[in-house]
N, CA and C atoms as an extended XYZ file, in Angstrom:
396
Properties=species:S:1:pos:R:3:atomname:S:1:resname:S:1:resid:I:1 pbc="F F F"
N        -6.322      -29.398       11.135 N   UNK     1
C        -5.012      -28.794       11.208 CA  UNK     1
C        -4.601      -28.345        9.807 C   UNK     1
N        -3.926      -27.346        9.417 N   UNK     2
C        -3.889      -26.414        8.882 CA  UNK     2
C        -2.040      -26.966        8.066 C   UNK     2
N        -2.006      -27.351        6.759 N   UNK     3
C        -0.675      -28.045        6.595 CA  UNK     3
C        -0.492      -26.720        5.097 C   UNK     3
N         1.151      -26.137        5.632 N   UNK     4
C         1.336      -25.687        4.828 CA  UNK     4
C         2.308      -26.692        3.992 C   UNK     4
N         2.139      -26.075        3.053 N   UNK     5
C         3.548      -26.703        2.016 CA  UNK     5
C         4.908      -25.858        2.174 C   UNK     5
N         5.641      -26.357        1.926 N   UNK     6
C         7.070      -26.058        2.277 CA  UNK     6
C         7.073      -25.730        1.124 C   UNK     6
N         7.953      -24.555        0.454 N   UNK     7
C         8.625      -24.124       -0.650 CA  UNK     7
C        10.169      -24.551       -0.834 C   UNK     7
N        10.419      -25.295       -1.701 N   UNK     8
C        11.662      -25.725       -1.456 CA  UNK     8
C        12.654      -25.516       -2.684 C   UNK     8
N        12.022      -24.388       -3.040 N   UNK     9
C        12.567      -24.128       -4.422 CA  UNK     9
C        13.245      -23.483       -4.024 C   UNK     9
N        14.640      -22.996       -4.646 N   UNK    10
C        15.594      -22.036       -4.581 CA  UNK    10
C        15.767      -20.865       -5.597 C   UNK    10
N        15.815      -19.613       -5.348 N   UNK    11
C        16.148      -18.757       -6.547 CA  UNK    11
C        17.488      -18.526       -6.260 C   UNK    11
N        18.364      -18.432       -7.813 N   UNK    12
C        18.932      -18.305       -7.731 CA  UNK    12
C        19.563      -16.692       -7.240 C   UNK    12
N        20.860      -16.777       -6.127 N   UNK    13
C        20.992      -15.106       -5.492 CA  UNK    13
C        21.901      -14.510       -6.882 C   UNK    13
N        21.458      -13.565       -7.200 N   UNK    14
C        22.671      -12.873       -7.909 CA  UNK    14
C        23.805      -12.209       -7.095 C   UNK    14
N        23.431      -12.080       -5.869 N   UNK    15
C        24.552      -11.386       -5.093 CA  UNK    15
C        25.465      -12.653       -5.032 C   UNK    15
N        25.117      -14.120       -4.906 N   UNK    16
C        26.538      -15.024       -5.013 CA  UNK    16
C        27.187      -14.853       -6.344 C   UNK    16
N        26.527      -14.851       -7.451 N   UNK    17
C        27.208      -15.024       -9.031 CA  UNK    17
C        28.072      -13.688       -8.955 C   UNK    17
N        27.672      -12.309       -8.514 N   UNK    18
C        28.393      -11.109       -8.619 CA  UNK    18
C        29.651      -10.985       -7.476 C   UNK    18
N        29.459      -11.975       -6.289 N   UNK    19
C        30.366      -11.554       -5.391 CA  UNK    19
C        31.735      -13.087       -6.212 C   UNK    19
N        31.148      -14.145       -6.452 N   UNK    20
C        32.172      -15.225       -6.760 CA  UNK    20
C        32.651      -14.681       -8.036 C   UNK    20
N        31.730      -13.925       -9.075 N   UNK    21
C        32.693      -13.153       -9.986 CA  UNK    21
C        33.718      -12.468       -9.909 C   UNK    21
N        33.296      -11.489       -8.866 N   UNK    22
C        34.375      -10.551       -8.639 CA  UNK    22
C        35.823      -11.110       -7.772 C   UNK    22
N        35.163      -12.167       -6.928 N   UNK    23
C        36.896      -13.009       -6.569 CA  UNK    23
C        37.200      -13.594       -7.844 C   UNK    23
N        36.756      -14.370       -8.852 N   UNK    24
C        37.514      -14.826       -9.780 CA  UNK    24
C        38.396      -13.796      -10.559 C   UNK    24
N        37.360      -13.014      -11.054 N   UNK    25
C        38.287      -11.651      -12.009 CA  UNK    25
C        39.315      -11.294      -11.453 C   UNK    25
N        39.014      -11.021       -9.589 N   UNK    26
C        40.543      -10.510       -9.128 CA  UNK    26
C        41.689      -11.274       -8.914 C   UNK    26
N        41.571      -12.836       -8.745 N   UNK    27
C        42.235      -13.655       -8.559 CA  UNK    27
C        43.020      -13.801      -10.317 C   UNK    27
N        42.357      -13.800      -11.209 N   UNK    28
C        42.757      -13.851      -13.073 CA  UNK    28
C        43.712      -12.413      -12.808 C   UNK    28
N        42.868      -11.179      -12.360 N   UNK    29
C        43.836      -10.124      -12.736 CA  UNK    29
C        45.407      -10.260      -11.866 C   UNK    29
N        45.074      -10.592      -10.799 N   UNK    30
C        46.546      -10.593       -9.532 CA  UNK    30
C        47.323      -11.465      -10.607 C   UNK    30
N        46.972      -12.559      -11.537 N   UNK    31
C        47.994      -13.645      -12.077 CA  UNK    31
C        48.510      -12.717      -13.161 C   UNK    31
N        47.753      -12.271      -13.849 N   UNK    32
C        47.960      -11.620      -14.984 CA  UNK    32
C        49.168      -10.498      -14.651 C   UNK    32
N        48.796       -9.865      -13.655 N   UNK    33
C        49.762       -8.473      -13.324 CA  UNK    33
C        51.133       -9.341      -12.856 C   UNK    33
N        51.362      -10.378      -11.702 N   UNK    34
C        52.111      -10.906      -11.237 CA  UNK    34
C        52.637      -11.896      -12.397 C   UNK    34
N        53.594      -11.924      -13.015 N   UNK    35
C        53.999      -12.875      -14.099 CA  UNK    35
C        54.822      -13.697      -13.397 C   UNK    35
N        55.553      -13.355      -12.293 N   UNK    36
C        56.068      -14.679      -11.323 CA  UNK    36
C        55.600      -15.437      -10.298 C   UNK    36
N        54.433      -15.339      -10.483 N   UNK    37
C        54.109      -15.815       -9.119 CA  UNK    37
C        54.109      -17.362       -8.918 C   UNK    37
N        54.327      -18.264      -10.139 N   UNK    38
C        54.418      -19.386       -9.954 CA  UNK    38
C        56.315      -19.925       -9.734 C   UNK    38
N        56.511      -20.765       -9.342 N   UNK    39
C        57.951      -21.358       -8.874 CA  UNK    39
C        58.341      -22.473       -9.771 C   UNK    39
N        59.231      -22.618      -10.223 N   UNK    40
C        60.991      -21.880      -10.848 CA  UNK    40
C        61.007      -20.770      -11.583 C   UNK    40
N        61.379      -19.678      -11.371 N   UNK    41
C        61.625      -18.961      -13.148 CA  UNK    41
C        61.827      -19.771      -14.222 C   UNK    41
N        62.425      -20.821      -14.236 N   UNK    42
C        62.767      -21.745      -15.791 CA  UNK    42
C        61.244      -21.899      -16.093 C   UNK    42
N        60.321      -22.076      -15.820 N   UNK    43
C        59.132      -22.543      -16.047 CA  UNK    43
C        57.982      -22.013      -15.917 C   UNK    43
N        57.974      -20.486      -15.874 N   UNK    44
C        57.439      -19.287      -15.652 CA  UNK    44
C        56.399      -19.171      -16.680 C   UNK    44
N        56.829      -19.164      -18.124 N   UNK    45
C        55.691      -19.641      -18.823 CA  UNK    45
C        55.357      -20.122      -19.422 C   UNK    45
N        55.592      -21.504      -18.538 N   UNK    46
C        54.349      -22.866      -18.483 CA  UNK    46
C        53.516      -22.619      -17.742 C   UNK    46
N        53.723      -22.377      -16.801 N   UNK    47
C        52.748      -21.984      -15.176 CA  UNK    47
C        51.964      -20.703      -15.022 C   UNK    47
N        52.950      -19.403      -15.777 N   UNK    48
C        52.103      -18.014      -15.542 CA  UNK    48
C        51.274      -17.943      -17.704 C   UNK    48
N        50.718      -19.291      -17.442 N   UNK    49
C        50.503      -18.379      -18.936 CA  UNK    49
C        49.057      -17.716      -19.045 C   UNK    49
N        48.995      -16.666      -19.841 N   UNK    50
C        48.115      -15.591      -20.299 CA  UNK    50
C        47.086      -15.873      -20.313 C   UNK    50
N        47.046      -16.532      -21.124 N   UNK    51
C        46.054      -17.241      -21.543 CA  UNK    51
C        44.818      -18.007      -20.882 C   UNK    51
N        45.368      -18.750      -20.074 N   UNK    52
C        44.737      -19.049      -18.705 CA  UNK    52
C        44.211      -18.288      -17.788 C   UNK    52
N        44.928      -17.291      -17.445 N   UNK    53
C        44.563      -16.129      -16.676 CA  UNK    53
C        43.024      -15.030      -17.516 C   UNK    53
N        43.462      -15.446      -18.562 N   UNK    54
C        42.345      -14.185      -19.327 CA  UNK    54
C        41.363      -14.657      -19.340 C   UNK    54
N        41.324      -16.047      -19.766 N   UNK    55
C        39.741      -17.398      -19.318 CA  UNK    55
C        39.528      -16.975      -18.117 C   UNK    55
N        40.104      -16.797      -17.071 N   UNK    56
C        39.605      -17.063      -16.198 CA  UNK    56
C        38.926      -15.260      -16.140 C   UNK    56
N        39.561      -14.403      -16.239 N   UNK    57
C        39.058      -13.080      -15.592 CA  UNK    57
C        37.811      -13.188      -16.828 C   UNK    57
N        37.520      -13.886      -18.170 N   UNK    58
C        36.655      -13.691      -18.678 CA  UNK    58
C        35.284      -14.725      -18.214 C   UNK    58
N        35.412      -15.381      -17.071 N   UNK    59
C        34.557      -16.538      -16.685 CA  UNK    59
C        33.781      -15.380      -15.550 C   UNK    59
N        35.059      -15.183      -14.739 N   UNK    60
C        34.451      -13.927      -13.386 CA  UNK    60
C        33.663      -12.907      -14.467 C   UNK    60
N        33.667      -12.210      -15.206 N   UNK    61
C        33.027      -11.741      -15.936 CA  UNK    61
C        32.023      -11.963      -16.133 C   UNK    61
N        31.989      -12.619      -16.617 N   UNK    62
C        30.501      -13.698      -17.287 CA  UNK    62
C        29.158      -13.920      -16.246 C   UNK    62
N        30.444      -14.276      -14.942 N   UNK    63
C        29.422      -13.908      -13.402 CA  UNK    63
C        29.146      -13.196      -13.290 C   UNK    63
N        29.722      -12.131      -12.970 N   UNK    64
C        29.099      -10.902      -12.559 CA  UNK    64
C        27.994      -10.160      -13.601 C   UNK    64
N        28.322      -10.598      -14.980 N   UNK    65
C        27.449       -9.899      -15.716 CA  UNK    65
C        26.008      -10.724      -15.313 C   UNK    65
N        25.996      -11.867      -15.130 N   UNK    66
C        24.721      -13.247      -14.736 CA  UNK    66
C        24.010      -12.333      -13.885 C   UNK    66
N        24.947      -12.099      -12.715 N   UNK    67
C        24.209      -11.447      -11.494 CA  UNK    67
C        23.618       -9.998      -11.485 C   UNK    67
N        24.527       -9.319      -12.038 N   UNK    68
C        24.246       -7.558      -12.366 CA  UNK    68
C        23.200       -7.355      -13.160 C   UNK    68
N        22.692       -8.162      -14.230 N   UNK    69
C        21.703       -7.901      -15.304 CA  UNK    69
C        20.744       -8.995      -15.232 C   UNK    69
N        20.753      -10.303      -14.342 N   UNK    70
C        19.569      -10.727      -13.709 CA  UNK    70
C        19.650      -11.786      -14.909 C   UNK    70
N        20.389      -12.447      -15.671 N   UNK    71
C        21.059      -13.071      -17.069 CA  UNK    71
C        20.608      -14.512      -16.708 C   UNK    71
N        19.340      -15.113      -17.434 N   UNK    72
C        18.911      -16.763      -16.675 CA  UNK    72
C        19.097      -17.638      -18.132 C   UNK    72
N        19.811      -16.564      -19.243 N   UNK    73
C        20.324      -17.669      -20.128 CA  UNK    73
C        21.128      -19.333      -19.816 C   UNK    73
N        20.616      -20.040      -20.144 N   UNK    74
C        21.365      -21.691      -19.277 CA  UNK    74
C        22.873      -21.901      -20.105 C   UNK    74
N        22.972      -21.423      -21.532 N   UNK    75
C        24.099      -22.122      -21.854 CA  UNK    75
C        25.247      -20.470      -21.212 C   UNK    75
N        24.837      -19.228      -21.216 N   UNK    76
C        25.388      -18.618      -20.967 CA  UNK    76
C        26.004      -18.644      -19.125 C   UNK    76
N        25.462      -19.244      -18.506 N   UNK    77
C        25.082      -19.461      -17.011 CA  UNK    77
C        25.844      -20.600      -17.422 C   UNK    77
N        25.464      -21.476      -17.431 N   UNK    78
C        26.640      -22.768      -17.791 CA  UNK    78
C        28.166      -22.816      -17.968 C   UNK    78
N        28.244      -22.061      -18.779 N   UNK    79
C        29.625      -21.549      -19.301 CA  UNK    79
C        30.409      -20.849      -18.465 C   UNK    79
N        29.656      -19.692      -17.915 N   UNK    80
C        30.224      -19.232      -16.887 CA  UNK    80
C        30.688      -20.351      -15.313 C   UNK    80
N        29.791      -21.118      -15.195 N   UNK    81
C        29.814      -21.759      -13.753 CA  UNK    81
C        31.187      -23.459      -14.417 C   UNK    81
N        31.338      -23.370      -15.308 N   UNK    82
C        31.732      -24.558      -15.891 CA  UNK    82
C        33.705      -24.134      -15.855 C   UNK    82
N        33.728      -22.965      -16.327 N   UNK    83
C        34.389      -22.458      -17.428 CA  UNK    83
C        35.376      -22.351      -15.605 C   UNK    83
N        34.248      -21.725      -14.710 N   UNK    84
C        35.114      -21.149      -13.661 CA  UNK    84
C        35.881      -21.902      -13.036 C   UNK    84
N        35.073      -22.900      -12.912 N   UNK    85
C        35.267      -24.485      -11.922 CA  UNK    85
C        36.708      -24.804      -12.425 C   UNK    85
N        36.673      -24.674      -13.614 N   UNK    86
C        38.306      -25.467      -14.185 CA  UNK    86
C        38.915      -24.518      -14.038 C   UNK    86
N        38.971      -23.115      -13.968 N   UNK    87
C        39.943      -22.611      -13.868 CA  UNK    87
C        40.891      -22.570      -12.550 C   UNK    87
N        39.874      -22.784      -11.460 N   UNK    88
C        39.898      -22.084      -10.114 CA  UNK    88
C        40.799      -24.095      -10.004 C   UNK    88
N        39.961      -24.783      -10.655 N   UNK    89
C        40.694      -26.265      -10.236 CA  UNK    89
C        42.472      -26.470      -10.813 C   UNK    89
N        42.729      -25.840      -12.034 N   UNK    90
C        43.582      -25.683      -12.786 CA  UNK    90
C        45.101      -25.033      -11.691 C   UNK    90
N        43.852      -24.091      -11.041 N   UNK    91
C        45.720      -23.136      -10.096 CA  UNK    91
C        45.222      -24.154       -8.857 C   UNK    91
N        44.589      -24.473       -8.502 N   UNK    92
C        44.420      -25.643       -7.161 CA  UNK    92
C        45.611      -26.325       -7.494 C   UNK    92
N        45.736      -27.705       -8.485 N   UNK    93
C        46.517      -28.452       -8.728 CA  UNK    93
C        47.619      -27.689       -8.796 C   UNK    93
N        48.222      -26.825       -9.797 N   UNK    94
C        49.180      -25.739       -9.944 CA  UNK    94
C        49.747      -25.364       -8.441 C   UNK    94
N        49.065      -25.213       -7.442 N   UNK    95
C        49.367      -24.300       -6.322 CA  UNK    95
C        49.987      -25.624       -5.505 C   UNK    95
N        49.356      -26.441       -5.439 N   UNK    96
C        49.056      -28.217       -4.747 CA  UNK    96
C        50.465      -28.285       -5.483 C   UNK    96
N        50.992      -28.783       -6.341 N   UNK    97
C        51.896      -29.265       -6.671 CA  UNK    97
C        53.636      -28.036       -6.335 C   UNK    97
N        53.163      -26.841       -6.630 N   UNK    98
C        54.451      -26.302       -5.658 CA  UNK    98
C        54.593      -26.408       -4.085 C   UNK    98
N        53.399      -26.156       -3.496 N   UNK    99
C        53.168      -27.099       -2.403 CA  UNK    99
C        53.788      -28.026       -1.610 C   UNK    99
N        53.507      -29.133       -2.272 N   UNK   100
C        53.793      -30.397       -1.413 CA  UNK   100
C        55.391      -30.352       -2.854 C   UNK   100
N        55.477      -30.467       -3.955 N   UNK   101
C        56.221      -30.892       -4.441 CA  UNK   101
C        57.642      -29.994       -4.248 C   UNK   101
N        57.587      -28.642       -4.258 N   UNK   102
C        58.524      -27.613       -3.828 CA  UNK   102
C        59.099      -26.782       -2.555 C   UNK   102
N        57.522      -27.227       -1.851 N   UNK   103
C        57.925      -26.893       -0.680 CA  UNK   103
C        58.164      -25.632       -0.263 C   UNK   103
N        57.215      -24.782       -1.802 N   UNK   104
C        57.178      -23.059       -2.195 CA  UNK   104
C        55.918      -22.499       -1.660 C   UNK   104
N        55.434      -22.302       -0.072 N   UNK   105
C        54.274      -21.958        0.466 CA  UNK   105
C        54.355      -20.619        0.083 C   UNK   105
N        53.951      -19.711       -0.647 N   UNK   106
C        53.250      -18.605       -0.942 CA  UNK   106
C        52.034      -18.279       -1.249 C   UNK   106
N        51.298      -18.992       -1.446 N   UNK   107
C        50.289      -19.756       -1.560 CA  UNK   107
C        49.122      -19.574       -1.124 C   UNK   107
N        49.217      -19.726        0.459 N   UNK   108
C        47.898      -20.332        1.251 CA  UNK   108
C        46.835      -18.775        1.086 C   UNK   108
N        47.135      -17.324        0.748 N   UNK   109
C        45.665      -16.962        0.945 CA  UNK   109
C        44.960      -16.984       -0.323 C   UNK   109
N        45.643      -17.486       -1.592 N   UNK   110
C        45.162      -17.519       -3.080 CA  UNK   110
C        44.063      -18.797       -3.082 C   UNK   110
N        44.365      -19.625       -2.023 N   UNK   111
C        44.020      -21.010       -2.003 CA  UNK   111
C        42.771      -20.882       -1.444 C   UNK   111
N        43.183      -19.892        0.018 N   UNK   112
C        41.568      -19.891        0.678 CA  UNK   112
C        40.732      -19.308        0.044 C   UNK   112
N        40.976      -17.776       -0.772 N   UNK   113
C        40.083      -17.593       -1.833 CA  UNK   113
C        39.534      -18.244       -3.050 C   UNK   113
N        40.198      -19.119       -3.241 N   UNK   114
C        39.973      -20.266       -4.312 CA  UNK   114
C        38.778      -21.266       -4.023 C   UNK   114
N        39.329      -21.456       -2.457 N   UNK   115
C        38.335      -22.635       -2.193 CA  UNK   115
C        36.999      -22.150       -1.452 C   UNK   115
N        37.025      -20.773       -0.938 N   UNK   116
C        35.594      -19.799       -0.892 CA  UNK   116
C        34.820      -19.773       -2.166 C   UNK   116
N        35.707      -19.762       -3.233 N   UNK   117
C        35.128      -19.154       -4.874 CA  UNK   117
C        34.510      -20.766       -4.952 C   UNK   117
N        35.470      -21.838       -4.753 N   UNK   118
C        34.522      -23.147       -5.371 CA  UNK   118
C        32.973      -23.605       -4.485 C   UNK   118
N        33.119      -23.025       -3.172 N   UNK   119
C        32.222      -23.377       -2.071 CA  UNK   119
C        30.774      -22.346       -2.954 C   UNK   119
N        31.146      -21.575       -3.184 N   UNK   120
C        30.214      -20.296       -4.011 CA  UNK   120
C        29.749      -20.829       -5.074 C   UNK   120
N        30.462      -21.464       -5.929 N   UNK   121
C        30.073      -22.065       -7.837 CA  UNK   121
C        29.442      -23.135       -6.915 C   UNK   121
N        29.698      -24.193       -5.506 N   UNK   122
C        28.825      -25.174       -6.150 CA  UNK   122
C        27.517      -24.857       -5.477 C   UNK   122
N        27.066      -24.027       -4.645 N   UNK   123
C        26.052      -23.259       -3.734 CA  UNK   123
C        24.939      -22.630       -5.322 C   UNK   123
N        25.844      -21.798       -6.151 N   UNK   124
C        25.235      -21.733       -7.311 CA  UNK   124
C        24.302      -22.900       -8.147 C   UNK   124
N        25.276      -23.980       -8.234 N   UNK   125
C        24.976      -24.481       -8.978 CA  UNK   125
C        23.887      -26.096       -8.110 C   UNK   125
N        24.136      -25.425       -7.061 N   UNK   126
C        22.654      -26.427       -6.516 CA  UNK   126
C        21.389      -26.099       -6.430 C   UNK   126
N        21.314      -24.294       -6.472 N   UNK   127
C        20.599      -23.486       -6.304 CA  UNK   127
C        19.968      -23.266       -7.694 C   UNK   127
N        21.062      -23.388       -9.085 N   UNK   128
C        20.397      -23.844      -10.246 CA  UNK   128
C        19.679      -24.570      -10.733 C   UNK   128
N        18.263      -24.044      -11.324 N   UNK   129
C        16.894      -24.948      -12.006 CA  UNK   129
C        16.812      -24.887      -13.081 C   UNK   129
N        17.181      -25.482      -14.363 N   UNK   130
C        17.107      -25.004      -15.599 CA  UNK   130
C        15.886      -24.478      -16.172 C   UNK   130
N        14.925      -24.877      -15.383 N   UNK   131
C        13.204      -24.917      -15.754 CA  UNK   131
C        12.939      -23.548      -15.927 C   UNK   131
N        14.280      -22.553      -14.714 N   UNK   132
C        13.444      -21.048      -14.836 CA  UNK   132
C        13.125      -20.626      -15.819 C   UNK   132
């Protein structure tokens, strides 16, 4: 009998790094353009700051460039998949806490894209072999 071996290696898809890029960048740009979108105005920027938003559209970046140019640098790939995770976790809590604490649901489709984008980074990052 005839035994194949199973291949159980994964390559990594660039179509996930380019498609979870491009929700991050758009999710960084919607914050960036929207300067209220977080709840109270008194606290507008603590919650909408720049800064945060620009990490983040520069993380989606970083993806898409991984995926578009075929990019198997590890610390550059790292950075990107690292960099994203906190950001995308950063408006989770942020969103979570007007949420339950405010009782300000505007929310829920930023969230489902959020939590598609984290289902994507960790699919990436299981699918990541540093060995390549």
């Amino acid at each position: 009998m005839l035994h194949r071996k199973l291949n159980l290696h994964h390559k990594l898809s660039r179509w996930n790094f380019i498609k979870t890029g491009l929700l991050i960048s758009a999710l960084a740009v919607c914050f960036l353009i929207d300067r209220t979108y977080f709840y109270p105005p008194s606290l507008a920027p603590a919650w909408n700051n720049v800064w945060v938003d620009s990490i983040g559209l520069m993380a989606g970046l970083i993806l898409i460039l991984c995926g578009v140019f075929d990019i198997r640098v590890q610390l550059i790939i790292k950075v990107g998949l690292g960099v994203s995770v906190a950001f995308l976790t950063v408006l989770l809590v942020a969103e979570s806490f007007h949420i339950v604490g405010a009782g300000y649901f505007r929310f829920h489709p930023a969230i489902v894209f959020e939590i598609y984008a984290i289902i994507n980074l960790m699919q990436i990052a299981y699918e990541y072999d540093p060995q390549d």
